[in-house]
N, C-alpha and C positions, 0 to 999 in steps of 0.2 A: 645584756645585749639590747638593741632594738629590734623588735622585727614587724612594726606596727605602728602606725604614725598617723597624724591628719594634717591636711596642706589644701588650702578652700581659698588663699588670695590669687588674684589673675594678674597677668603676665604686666599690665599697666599698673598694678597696687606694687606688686614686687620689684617693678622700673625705679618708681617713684622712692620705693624704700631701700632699695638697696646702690641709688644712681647708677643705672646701669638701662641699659637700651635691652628691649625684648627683639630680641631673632628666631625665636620660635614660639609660635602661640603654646601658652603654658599648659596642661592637661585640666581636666573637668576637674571642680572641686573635688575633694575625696577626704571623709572624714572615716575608712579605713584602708590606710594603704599598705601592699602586702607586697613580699621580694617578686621582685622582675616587674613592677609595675613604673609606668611612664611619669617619671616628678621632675618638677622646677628644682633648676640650679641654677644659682649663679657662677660664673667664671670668667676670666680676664681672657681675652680674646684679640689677637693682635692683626687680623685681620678687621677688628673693630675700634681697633686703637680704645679696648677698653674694657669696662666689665657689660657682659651679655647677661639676661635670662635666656634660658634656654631648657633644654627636654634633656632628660640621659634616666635609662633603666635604673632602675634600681637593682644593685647588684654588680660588683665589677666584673668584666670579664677581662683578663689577662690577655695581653695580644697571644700569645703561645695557644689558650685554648683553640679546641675543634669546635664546641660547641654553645653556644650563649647561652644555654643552660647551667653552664657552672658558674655563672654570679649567683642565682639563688642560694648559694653557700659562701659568697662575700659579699654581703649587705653590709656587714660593719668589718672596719679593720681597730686594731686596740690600738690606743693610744700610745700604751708603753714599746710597741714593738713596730707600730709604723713606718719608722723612718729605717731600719732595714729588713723588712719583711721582702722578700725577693717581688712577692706579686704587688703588695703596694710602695715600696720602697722609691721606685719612679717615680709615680705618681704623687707622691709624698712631694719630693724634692720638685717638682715642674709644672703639676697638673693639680693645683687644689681647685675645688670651689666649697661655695657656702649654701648647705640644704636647709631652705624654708620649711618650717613646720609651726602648725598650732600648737602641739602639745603632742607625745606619745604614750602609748601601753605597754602595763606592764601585768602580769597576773601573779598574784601569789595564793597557794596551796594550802588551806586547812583542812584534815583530812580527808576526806574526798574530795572537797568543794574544790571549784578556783573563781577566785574573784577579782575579777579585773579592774583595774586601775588605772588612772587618766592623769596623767601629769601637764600640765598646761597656767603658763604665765598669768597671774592674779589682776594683770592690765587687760589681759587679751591682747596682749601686743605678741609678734613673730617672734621666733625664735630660729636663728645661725645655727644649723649644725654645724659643726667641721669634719669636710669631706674632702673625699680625692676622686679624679674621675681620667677615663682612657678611651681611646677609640678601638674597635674593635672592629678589628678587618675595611678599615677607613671610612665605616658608610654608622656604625653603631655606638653613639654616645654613651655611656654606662660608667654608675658610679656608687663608694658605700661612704656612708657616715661612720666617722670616728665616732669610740666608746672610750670611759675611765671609769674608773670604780666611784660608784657613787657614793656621796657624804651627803650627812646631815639627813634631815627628815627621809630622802628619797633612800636613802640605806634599808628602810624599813619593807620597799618593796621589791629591790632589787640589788643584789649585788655591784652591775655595772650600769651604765646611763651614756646618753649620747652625748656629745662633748659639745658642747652651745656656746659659742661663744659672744662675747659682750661685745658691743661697736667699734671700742674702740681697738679691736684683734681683731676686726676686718681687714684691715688695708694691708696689715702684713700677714696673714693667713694667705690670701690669694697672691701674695704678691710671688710666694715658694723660695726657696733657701730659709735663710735668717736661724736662728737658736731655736731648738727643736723645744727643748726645757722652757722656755719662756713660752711658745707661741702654746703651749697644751699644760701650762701650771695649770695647778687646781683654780676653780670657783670661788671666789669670795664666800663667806655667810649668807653676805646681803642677796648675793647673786641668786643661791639653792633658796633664800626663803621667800624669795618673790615666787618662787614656783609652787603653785597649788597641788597638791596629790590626792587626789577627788575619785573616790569606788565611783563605778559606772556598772550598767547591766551585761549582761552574756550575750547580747546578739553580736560585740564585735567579735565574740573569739570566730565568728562567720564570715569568711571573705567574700560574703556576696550580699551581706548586709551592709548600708554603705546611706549618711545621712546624719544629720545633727545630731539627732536623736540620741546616738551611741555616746556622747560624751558630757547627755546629761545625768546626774550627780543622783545618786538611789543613796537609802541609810541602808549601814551592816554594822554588825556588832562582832569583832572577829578577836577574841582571848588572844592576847601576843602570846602567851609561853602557847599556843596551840600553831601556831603561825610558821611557816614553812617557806623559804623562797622555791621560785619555782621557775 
C-alpha cells in the first residue's frame, strides 16, 4: 500500500509541469503526508476547458457514505480490481486525476525493529500517481491513488507500490475510458531503477513530524534472510 508520501512543489511548479491552470492554491509543502490530508491533484476539468490543479482529501469517500471519515480506509484503490470495484469502479471510468509526489514510505520489520524507507526519483524529478477522485456531497473533493504489486528492487520493501505513471500515460490516464490493461501495464526496468530506495530515520513513522529532514538517507545494516515485509 501507500500510506505516506511527500508533495513540497506549489500550485505554479505543478501548472507548469503538468500544463494545467491552478484553481486552488495547492496545500503547504509536506514531506509527511497522512490519510485525510489536503494534496494537489491534477484533473481535467470542463468547466475549464482543461486540465486544473487543484485540492481533494486524501482518501475517497464514496458518494453513498454518511461520513468523510470513511476515506481514511480508501487512500489506495489496487490496480487489478479498479475498474469494477463498485466504490471506485465510477471514478475509474470518469473521474481520474494524476497525484504529485516526491517520493513515498514504506517500512519493513526486522524483528522488532521497523525501519523506514524513502522511495524517491534519482533526478528529483515528480513523480504521477495514478488516481481517481469523487465529489462528496457536492462541496468535498476527495481522492486515492492506485497500487500494483511492486517489481524489481522496490519488491524488497514492499509487496505493493503506487502506480506512477511515465509522461507519456498522462494524456490518456486523465482523459478516462480507453484499455484498462494498457493504461496500468507494468513499469519498464528502466522505469523501477530510476527510482532510489534510500532507509530514512523514525521520526516519519510520526504524523506530526513533518520537514526535509525525514527524507534524509541514515546507514543500516539489515540481514535479508532476517527481513520481514511489513
Amino acid at each position: 500500500m501507500c500510506g505516506r508520501y511527500a508533495t513540497t512543489k506549489s500550485e505554479a511548479d505543478l501548472g507548469l509541469l503538468f500544463d494545467a491552470v491552478a484553481v486552488a492554491e495547492a496545500p503547504p509543502a509536506s514531506w509527511n503526508v497522512a490519510p485525510t490530508d489536503p494534496v494537489p491533484v491534477i484533473r481535467v476539468s470542463q468547466r475549464h476547458d482543461g486540465r486544473v490543479v487543484d485540492t481533494a482529501r486524501w482518501g475517497l469517500v464514496p458518494p453513498w457514505a454518511t461520513d468523510p471519515r470513511a476515506g481514511a480506509r480508501m487512500i489506495n484503490a489496487r490496480s487489478e480490481t479498479v475498474a469494477t470495484s463498485p466504490a471506485f469502479a465510477p471514478s475509474f471510468q470518469r473521474r481520474r486525476c494524476l497525484v504529485p509526489a516526491d517520493g513515498w514510505y514504506e517500512w519493513v520489520r526486522t524483528g522488532k525493529q521497523r525501519q523506514a524507507y524513502y522511495m524517491t526519483p534519482r533526478d528529483s524529478s515528480v513523480l504521477a500517481f495514478a488516481g481517481v477522485w469523487t465529489m462528496w456531497r457536492a462541496e468535498t473533493l476527495t481522492c486515492s491513488v492506485l497500487t500494483a504489486a511492486a517489481a524489481g528492487g522496490l519488491a524488497a520493501v514492499h509487496d505493493r507500490m503506487p502506480l506512477f505513471l511515465p509522461r507519456d500515460r498522462w494524456a490518456a490516464w486523465l482523459a478516462g475510458g480507453g484499455d484498462a490493461g494498457e493504461l496500468l501495464r507494468p513499469l519498464s526496468e528502466a522505469e523501477l531503477e530510476a527510482v532510489e530506495v534510500r532507509a530514512v530515520g523514525p521520526d516519519v513513522g510520526n504524523v506530526r513530524n513533518n520537514g526535509a529532514e525525514l527524507t534524509a538517507p541514515v546507514q543500516v545494516s539489515v540481514p535479508q534472510e532476517e527481513s520481514t515485509l511489513f
